[in-house]
C-alpha positions as CSV (number, residue, x, y, z in Angstrom):
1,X,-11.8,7.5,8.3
2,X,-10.4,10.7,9.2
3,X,-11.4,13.9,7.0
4,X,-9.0,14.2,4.2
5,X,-8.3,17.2,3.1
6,X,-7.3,17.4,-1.0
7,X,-4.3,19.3,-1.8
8,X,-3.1,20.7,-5.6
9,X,-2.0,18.1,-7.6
10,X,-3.5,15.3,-6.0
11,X,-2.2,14.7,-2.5
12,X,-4.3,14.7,0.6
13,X,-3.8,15.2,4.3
14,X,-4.0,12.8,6.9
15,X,-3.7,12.9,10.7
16,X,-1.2,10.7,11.7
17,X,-2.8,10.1,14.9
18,X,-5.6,8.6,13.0
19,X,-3.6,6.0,11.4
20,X,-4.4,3.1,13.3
21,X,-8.2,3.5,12.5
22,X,-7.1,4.2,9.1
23,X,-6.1,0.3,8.6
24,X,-9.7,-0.3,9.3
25,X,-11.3,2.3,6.4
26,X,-8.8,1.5,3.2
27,X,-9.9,-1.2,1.1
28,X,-7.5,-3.9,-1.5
29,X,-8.2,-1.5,-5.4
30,X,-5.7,-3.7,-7.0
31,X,-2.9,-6.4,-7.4
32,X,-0.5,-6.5,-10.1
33,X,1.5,-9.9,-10.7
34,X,5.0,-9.8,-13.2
35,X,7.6,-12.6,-13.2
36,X,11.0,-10.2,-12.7
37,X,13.1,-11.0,-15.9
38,X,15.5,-13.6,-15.7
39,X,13.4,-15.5,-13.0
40,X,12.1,-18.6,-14.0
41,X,9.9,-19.0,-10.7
42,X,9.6,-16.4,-8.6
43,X,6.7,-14.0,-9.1
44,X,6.0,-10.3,-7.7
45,X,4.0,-7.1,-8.4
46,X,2.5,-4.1,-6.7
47,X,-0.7,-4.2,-4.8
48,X,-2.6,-0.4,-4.0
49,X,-5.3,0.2,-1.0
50,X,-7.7,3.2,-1.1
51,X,-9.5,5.0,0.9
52,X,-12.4,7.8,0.0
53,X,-14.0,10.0,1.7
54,X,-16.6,13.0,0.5
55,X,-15.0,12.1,-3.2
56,X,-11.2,12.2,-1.6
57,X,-8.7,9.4,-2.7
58,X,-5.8,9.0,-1.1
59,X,-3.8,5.8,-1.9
60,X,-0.7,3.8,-0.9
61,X,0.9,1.0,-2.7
62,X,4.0,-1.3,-2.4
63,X,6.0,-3.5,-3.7
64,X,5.8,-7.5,-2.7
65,X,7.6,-10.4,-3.9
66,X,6.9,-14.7,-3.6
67,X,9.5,-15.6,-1.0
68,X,7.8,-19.1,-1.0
69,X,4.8,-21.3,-1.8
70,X,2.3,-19.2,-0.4
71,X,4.2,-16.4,1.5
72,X,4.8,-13.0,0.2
73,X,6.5,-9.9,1.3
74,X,7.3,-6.4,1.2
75,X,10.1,-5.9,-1.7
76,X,10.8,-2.9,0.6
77,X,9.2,-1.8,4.2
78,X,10.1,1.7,3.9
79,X,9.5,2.2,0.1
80,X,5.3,2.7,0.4
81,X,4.4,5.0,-2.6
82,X,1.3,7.2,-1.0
83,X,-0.8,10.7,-2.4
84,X,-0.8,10.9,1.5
85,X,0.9,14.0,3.0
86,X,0.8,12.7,7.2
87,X,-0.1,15.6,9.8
88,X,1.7,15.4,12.9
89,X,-0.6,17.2,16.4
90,X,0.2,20.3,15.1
91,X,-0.8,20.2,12.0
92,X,2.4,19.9,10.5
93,X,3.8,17.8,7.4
94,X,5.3,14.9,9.3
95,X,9.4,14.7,7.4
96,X,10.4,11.7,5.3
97,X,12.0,9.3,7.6
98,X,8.7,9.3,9.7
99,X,6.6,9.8,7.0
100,X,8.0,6.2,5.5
101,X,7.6,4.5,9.6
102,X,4.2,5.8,9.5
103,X,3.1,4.5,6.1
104,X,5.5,1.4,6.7
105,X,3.1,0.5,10.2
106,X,0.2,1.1,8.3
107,X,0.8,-1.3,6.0
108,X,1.7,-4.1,9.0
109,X,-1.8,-3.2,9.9
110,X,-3.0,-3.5,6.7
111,X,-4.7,-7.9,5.8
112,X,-2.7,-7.4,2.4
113,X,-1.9,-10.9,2.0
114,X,-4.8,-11.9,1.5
115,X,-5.7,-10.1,-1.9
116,X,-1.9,-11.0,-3.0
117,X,-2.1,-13.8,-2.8
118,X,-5.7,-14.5,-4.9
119,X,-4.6,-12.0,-7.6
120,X,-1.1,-14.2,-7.8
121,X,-3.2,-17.5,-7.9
122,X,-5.6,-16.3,-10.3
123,X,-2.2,-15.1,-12.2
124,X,0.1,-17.7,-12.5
125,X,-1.8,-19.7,-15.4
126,X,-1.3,-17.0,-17.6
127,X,2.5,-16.2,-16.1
128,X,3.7,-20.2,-16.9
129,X,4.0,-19.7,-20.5
């Protein structure tokens, strides 16, 4: 993992160059599983992927939604919430729309998934009622 570097209030910096090794050093922290209301069947949550270095955090999480027996997806691509603040080779804050590609490829190189879909089989006993 690259060396984060923690910012006031929380937010880290990244090198976006580093991104692709970056899929490699974050790890699965959690799943959440809901049934959206007024859907008798289809289930969906939020899953978040850490990674720390010398006591740094910095996170990224999404949305996901059931689109079949066994198949999830991305509610949205481009809506990855992150503490992340991406560097371009300047050292520069990389702007919003490349920001959201950057995080959005991340997570395409991230086996996500997997831990889904475990936390949403471990979930639905408890979500049939």
């Amino acid at each position: 993992m690259p060396i984060l570097t923690q910012l006031p209030g929380g937010s880290v910096c990244w090198p976006a160059a580093s991104l692709p090794s970056a899929a490699r050093d974050v790890r699965h922290a959690r799943t959440d599983v809901r049934r959206p209301r007024g859907s008798a069947r289809t289930l969906a949550g939020t899953t978040r992927w850490e990674g720390r270095q010398a006591g740094v955090s910095a996170w990224m999480e999404w949305g996901w939604i059931e689109v079949g027996d066994g198949t999830v997806v991305q509610a949205d691509p481009l809506a990855v919430r992150s503490n992340v603040l991406l560097l371009d080779e300047r050292g520069r804050p990389l702007l919003s729309p490349r920001l959201k590609a950057a995080l959005a490829t991340l997570v395409y190189l991230l086996p996500w998934q997997g831990p889904v879909l475990a936390a949403l089989r471990a979930a639905e006993p408890r979500l049939a009622a």
